[in-house]
PLY file of the C-alpha trace (Angstrom):
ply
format ascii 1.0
element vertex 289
property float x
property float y
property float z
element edge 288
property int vertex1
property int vertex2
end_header
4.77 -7.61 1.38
6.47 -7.29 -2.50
6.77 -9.99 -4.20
10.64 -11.57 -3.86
12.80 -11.63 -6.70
12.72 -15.54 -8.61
16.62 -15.57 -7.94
16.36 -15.25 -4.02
15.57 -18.00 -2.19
12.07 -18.20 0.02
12.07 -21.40 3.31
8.64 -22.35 4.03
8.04 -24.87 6.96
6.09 -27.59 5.80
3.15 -26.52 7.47
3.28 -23.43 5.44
2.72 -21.44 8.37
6.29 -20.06 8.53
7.84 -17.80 5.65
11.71 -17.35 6.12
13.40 -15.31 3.55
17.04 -15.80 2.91
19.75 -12.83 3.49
19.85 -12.12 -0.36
16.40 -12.06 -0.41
16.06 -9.59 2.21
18.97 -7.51 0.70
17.23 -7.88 -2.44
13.63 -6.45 -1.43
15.48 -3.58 1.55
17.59 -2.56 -1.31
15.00 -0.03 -3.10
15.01 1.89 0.05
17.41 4.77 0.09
17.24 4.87 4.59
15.82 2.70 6.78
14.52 4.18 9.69
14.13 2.31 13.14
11.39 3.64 15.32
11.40 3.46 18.69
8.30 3.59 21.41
9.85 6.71 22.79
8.54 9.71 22.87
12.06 10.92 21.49
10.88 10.28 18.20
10.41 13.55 16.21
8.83 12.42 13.31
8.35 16.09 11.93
12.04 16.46 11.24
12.69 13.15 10.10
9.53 13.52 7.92
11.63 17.22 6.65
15.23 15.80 6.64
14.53 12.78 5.14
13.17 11.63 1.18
9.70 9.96 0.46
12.16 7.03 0.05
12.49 5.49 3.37
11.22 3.17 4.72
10.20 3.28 8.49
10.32 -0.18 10.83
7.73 0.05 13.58
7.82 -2.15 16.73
4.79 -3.94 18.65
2.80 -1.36 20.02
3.14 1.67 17.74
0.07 3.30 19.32
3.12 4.87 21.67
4.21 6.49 18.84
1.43 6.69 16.22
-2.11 8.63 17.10
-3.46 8.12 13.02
-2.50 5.71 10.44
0.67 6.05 9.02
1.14 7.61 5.62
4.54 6.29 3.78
7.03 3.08 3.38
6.25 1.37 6.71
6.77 -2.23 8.26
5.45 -3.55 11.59
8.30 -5.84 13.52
6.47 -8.58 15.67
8.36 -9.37 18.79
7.87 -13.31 19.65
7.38 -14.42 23.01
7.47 -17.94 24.71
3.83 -17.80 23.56
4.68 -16.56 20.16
4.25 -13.11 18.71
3.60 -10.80 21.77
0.83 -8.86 19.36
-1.12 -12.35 19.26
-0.76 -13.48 22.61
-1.99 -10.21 23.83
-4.75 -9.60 20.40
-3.46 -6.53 19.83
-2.97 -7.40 16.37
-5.90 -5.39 14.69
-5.19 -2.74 17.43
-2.07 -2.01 15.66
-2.94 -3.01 11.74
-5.10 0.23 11.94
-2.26 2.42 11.50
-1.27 1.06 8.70
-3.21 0.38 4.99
-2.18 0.73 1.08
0.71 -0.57 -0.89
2.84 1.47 1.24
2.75 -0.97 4.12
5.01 -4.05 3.28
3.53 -5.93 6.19
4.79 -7.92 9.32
8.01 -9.46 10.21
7.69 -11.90 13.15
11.12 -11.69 15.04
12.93 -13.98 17.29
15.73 -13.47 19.08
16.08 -15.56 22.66
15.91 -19.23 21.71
12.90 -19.54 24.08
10.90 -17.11 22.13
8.44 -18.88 19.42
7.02 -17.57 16.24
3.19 -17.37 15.67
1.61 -18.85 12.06
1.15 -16.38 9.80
-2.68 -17.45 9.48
-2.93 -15.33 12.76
-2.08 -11.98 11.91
-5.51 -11.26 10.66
-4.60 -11.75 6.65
-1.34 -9.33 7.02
1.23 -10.39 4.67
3.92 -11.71 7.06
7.47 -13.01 7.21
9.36 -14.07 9.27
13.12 -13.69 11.01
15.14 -15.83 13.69
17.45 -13.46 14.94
19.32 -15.69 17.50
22.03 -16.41 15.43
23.63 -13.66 14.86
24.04 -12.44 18.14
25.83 -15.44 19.58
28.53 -14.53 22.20
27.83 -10.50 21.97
25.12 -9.88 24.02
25.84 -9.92 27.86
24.25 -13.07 29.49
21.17 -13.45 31.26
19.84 -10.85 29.51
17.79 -10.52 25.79
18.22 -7.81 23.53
15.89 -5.58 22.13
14.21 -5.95 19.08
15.72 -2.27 18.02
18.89 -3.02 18.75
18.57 -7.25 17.36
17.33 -5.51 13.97
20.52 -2.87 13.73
22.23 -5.47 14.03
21.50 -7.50 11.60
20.62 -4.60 8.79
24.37 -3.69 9.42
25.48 -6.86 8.62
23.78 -7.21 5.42
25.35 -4.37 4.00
22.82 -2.46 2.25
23.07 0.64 -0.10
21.00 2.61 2.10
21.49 4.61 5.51
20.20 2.94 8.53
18.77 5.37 10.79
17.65 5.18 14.50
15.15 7.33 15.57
14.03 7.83 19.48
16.73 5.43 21.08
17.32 6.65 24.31
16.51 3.90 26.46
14.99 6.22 29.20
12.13 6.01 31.02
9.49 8.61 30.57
6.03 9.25 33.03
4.40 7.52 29.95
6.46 4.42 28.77
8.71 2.07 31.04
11.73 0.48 30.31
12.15 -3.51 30.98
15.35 -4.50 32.82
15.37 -7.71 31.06
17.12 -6.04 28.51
21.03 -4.45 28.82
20.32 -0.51 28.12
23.74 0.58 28.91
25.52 -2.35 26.61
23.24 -1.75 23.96
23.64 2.53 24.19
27.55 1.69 23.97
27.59 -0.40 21.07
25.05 1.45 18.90
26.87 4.97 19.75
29.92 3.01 18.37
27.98 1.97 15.60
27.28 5.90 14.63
30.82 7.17 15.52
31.78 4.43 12.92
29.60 5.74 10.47
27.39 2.25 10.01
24.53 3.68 11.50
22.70 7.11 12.12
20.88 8.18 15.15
18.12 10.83 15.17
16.54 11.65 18.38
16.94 10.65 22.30
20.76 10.92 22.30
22.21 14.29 23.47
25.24 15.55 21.91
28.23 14.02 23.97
29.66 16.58 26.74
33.19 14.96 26.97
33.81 16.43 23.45
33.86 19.33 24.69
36.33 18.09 27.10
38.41 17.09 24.11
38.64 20.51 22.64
39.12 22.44 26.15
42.32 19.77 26.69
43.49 19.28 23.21
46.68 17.89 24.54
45.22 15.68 26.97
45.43 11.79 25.52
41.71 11.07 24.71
42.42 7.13 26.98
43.19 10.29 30.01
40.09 12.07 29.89
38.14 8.80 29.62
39.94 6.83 32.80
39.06 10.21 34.38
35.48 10.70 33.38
35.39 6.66 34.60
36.76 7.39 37.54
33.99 10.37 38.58
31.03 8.20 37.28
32.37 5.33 39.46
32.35 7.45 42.94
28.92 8.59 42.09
27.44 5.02 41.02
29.09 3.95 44.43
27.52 6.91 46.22
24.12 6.10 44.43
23.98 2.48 45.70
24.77 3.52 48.80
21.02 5.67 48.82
19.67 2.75 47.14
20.44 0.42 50.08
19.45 2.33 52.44
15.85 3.22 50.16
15.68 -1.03 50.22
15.97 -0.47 53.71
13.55 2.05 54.35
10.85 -0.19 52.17
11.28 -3.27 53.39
8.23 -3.24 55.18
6.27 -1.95 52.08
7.19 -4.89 49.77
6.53 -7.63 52.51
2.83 -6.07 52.46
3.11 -6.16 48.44
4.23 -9.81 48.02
1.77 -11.28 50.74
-1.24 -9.72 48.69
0.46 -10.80 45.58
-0.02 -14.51 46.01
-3.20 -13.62 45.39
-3.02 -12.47 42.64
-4.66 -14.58 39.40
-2.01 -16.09 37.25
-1.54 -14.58 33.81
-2.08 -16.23 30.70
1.69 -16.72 30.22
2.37 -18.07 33.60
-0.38 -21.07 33.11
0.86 -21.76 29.49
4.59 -22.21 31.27
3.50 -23.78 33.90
1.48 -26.55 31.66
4.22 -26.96 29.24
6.56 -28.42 32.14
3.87 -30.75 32.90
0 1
1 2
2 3
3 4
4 5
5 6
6 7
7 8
8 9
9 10
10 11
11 12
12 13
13 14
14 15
15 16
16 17
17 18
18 19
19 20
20 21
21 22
22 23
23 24
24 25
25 26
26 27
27 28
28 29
29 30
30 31
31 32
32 33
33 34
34 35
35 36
36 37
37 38
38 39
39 40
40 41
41 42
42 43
43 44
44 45
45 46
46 47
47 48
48 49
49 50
50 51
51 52
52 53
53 54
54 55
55 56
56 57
57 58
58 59
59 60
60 61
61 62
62 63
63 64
64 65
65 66
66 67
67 68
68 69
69 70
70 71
71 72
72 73
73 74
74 75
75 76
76 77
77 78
78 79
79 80
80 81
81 82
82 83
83 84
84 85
85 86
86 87
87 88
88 89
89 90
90 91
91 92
92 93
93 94
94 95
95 96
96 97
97 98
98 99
99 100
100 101
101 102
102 103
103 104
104 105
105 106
106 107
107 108
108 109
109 110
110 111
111 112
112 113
113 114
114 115
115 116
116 117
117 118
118 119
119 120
120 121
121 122
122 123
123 124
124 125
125 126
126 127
127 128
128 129
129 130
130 131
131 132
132 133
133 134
134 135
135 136
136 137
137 138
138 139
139 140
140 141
141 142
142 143
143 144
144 145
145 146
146 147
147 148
148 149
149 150
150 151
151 152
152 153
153 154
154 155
155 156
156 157
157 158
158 159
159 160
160 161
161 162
162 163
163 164
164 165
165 166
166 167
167 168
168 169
169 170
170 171
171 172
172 173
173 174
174 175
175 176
176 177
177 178
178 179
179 180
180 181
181 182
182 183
183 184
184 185
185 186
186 187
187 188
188 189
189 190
190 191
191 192
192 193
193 194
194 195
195 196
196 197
197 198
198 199
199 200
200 201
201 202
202 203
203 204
204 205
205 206
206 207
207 208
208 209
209 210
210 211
211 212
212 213
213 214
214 215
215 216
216 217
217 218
218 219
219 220
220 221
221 222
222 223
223 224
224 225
225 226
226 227
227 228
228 229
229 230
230 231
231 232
232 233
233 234
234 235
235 236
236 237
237 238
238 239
239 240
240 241
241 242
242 243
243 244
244 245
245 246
246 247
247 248
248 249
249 250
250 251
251 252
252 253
253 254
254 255
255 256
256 257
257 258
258 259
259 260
260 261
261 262
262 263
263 264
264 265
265 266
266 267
267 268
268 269
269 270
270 271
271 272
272 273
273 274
274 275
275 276
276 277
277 278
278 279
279 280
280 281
281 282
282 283
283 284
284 285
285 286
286 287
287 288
């Protein structure tokens, strides 16, 4: 990663294995860029256009496992964002680390930044991200309150966040966001989808952020323009009031689905217990020891 700026201010644990930048630092070195792109692990991402709409100038932030999205190493301002786990960075944990260094070589690539944003998650020394330059960022701060409890956000929507707030010159652009499933890729329902699709939208209809890829163009505009008289808080209570009988008409199928497979998932849990226990579940289950 570039060398910070003697003015800015660089926290390093005394163990040295933790590099924390502070938020002038990071406005300092994010600065240069004239649009930040956020890639998702969707297959939404259209990286020709944003490759044609957008100057050599950005800088793209990859996530984890950007073999979902990359198939050769990337060519351009890049940065890999290292999700921690309870175990630390998922990408260690899992030694996927030089799986996903591959894609990326040169001075282009500014190197990792270790992320944290549930106060269970723990960062991993930067001695074991085989020699990338890496930083890191505690996230869990500056979401607080907002997010919905008993879930964690995502480390998309953790990172908008906090790019937003430090007010830099550049656009911030999302690419691939949808949070859909596809045949390929699942979604995890540890995370709120539906919050986080609200808030971001509201974050581009405010003009803070840009999103490019996996969200459709909004059919209740039209609405808006076929009723111009119609109070906008109408044709949303209405458009509420339509998705509410169908939700309630959907669980309704999905009870009676639970129903149908109850048999099925007695058979799955009895041959689960014998199942071996993941790395993860015997590092919990020793640290309560």
């Amino acid at each position: 990663m570039e060398a910070i700026p003697s003015k800015t201010q660089t926290t390093i644990a005394p163990d040295g294995g933790f590099n924390f930048l502070a938020p002038d630092a990071w406005k300092a070195l994010l600065s240069r860029y004239s649009h930040i792109v956020l890639v998702a692990n969707s297959e939404a991402v259209d990286f020709e256009r944003l490759r044609s709409e957008l100057p050599e100038t950005t800088l793209y932030v990859f996530f984890n496992k950007v073999y979902k999205v990359l198939d050769e190493p990337f060519v351009g301002n890049a940065v890999l964002v290292a999700r921690s786990g309870v175990m630390g960075a998922n990408i260690v944990h899992r030694r996927e680390v030089t799986d996903v260094l591959r894609f990326f070589n040169g001075d282009d690539f500014l190197g990792i930044v270790n992320v944290r944003v549930a106060a269970e998650e723990n960062f991993s020394e930067e001695s074991r991200f085989e020699g990338a330059k890496t930083r890191h960022l505690d996230l869990t701060q500056i979401l607080g309150d907002l997010y919905p409890v008993g879930r964690i956000a995502t480390s998309g929507f953790a990172l908008a966040l906090w790019l937003a707030d430090l007010q830099l010159p550049g656009k911030i652009v999302l690419a691939g966001f949808s949070a859909k499933r596809s045949e390929k890729w699942k979604v995890f329902d540890v995370h709120d989808w539906t919050f986080e699709q609200i808030f971001l939208r509201l974050f581009a209809r405010m003009g803070t952020i840009s999103m490019m890829g996996g969200v459709d163009a909004s059919p209740y505009s039209a609405l808006a323009k076929r009723f111009p008289h119609v109070p906008p808080v109408e044709i949303a209570m209405t458009a509420a009031e339509v998705l509410s009988e169908r939700l309630d008409n959907a669980n309704g199928q999905i009870d009676r689905l639970m129903s149908v497979t109850k048999s099925i998932r007695a058979i799955e849990n009895f041959f689960r217990r014998f199942k071996p226990k993941t790395r993860k579940q015997r590092f919990l289950e020793k640290s309560k020891e």
